[in-house]
C-alpha positions in Angstrom: 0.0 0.0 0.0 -1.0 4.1 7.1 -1.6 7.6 8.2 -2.5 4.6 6.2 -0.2 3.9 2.4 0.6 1.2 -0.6 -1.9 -0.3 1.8 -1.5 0.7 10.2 1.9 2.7 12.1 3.2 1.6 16.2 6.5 0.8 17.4 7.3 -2.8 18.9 3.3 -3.8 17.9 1.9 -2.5 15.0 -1.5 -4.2 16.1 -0.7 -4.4 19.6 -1.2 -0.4 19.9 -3.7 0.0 17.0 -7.6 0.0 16.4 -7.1 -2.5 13.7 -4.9 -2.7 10.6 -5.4 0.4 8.7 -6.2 -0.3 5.2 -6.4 1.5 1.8 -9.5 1.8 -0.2 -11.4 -1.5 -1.5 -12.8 -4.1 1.4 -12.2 -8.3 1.1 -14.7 -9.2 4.0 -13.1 -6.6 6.3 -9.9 -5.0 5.2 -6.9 -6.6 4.7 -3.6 -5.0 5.7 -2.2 -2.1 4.9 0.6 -1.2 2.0 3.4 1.0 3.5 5.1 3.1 1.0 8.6 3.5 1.5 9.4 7.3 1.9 12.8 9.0 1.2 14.1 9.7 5.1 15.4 13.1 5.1 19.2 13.8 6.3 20.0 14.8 9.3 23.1 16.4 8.8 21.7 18.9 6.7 21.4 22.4 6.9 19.9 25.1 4.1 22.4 27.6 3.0 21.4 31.1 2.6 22.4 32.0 -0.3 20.7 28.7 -2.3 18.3 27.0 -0.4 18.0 22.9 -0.9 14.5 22.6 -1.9 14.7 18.5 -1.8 16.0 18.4 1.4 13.8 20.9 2.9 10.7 18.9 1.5 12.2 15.5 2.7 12.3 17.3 6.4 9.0 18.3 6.1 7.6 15.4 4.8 9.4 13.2 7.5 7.2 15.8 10.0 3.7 15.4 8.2 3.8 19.3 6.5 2.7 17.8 3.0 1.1 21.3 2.1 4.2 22.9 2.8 6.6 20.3 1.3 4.4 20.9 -1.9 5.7 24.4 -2.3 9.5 23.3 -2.0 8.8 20.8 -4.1 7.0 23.1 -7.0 10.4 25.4 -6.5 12.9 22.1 -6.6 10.5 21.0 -10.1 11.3 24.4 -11.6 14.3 24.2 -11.1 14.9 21.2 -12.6 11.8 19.1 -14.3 13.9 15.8 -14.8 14.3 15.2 -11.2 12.6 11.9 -10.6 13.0 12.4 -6.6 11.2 15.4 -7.0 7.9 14.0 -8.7 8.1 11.2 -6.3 8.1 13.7 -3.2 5.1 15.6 -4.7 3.1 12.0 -5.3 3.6 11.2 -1.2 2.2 14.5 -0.5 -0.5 14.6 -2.6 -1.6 11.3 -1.6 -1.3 11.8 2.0 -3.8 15.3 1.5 -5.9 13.2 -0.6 -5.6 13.6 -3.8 -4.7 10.4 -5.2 -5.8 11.5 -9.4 -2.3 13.7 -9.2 -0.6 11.7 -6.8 -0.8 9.0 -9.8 0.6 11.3 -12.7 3.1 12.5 -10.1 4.5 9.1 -9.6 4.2 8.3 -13.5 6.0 11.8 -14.1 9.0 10.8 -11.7 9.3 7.3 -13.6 9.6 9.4 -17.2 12.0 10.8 -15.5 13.6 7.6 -14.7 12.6 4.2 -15.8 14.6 2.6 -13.5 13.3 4.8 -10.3 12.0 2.0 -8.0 10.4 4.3 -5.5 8.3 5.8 -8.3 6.7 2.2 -9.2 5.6 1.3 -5.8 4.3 4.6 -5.2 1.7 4.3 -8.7 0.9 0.9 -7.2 0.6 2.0 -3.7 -2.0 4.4 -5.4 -3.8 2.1 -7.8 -4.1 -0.5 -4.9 -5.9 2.6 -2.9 -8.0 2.7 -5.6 -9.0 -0.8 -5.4 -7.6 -1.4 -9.3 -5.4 -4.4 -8.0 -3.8 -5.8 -11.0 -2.6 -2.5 -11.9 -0.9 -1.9 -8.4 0.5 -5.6 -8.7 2.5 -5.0 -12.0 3.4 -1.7 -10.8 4.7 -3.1 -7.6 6.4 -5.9 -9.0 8.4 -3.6 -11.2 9.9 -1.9 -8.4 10.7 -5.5 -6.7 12.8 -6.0 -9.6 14.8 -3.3 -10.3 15.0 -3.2 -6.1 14.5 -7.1 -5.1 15.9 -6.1 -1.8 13.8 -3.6 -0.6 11.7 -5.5 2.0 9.2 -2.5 2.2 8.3 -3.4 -1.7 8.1 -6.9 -0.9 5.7 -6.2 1.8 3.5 -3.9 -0.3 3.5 -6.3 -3.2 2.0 -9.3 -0.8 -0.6 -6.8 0.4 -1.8 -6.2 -3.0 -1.6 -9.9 -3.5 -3.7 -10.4 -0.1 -6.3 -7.9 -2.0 -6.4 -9.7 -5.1 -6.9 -12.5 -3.2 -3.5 -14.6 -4.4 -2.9 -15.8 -0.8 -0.3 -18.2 -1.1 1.5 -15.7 -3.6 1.5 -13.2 -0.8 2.6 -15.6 1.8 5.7 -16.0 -0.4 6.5 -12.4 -0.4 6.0 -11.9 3.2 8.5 -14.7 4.0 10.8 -12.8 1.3 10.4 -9.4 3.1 11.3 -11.6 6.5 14.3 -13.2 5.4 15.7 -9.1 4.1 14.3 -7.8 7.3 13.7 -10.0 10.0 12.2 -7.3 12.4 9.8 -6.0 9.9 6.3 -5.9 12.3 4.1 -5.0 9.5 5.2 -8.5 7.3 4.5 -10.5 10.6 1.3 -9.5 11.3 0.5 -9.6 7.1 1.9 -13.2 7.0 -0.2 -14.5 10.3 -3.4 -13.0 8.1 -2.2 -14.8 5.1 -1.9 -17.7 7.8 -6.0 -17.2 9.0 -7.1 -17.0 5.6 -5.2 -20.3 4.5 -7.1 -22.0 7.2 -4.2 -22.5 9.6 -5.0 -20.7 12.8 -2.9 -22.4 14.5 0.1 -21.8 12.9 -0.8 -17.9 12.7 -0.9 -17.9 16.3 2.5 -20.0 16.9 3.7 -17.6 14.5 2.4 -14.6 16.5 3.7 -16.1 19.8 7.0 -16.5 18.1 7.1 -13.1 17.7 5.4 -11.1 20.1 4.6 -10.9 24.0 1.9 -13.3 24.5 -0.8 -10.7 25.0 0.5 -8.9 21.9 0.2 -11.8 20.0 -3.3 -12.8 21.1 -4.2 -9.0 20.8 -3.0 -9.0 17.1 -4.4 -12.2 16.3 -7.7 -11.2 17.8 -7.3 -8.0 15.1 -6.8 -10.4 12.5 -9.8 -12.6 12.7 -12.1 -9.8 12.8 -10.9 -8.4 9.5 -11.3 -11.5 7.9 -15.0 -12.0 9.8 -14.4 -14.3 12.0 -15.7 -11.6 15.3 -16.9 -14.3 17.9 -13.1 -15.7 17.6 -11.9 -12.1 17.3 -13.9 -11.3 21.1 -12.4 -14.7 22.4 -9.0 -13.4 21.6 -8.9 -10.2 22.9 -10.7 -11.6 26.2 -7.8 -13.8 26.1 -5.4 -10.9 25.9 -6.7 -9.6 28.7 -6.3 -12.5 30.6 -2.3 -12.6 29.8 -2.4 -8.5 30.3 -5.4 -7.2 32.5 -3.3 -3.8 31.7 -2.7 -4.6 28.1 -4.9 -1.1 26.9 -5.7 -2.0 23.0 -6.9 -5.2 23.5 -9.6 -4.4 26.4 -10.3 -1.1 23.3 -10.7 -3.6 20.7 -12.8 -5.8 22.9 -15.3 -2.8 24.0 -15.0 -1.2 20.3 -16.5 -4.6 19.3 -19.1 -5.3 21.8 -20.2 -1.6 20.4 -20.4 -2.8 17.0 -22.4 -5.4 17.5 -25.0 -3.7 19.9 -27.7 -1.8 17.8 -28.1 1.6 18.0 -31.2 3.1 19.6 
């Protein structure tokens, strides 16, 4: 695919802290995980000059802060300045998709790969848009092309199994996440993806030996808990969370979940 993109963002738990798994546009029973894009990280030993200011750098700083309208204006001065730089488009795609508007987000991205062809970051960002979208094939091929000219970049390999989790190629995506696991062993968002693919292959069991593996207890039952009520499954998804609680009376998003899904399911005066 946080914010939600190409396709939810906490620190040891990705689940363990959130709501759910956020999720880009288009639903599969409840929706599936979400695509991270991989944004440029911005430097931290820079500093703008005074007598010509970095306009990339300033926009990757802002960016890194959430000031997408403001980045937009660097970026329009870095574009002018010159129109062949591929990083630039990129940039402007992230901010426009983050402030919502994913129509020039897409001819962003597709501006900063006629920049340059072989600009990975440009192809997962058009799929990390298309998949938004809910035009899955479209986000697959574009995805896939950044996996190749980037095979290790675990963030693409993660993104591209989401997509594949969408399209509903489960076993496909399973691959990718174990791919993405073997680059990047602590990559949170590709263990809670792979214990879904787990869930939706029928092996519950395994997802939650997997979880256990890699999580407190209480986290893992917590994320697991998340899992099986995207998918539907909401009187295991209560059972889980209860049993969260029962590891971790303290354990704060699972006693949320648990309450936020009682709520659901108790009709509205």
């Amino acid at each position: 695919m946080g914010r939600g993109v190409l396709f939810v963002q906490v620190g040891v738990c990705w689940l363990m802290m959130a709501v759910c798994l956020g999720g880009c546009a288009g639903r599969w029973g409840r929706e599936t995980a979400a695509v991270r894009p991989l944004e440029t990280q911005s430097r931290p030993d820079w500093r703008p000059t005074t007598t010509e200011p970095d306009y990339l750098a300033l926009a990757r700083d802002l960016i890194q802060q959430h000031h997408y309208t403001v980045a937009l204006r660097q970026l329009d001065l870095a574009i002018q300045a010159d129109k062949n730089t591929a990083e630039a488009h990129y940039l402007q795609g992230v901010c426009q998709r983050e402030t919502g508007d994913r129509a020039s987000a897409r001819e962003s991205f597709q501006q900063a790969i006629q920049s340059d062809r072989e600009y990975a970051p440009g192809h997962n960002g058009l799929g990390v848009v298309w998949c938004m979208d809910g035009q899955y094939e479209a986000a697959r091929k574009a995805i896939q092309k950044a996996v190749a000219l980037n095979p290790a970049n675990p963030d693409f390999l993660n993104n591209l199994g989401v997509v594949e989790i969408r399209a509903r190629l489960v076993k496909s995506a399973l691959t990718r996440f174990e791919q993405c696991l073997r680059i990047a062993p602590d990559h949170t968002r590709a263990k809670n993806n792979l214990a879904e693919c787990l869930v939706r292959l029928g092996r519950n069991q395994a997802a939650l030996a997997f979880l256990e593996k890699h999580f407190p207890p209480a986290a893992a039952c917590n994320n697991l808990g998340v899992i099986y009520e995207r998918v539907g499954y909401l009187s295991q998804a209560q059972g889980m969370f209860r049993k969260a609680l029962d590891i971790d009376p303290h354990l704060a998003a699972a006693r949320h979940n648990l309450n936020r899904l009682k709520a659901k399911e108790t009709p509205q005066p």
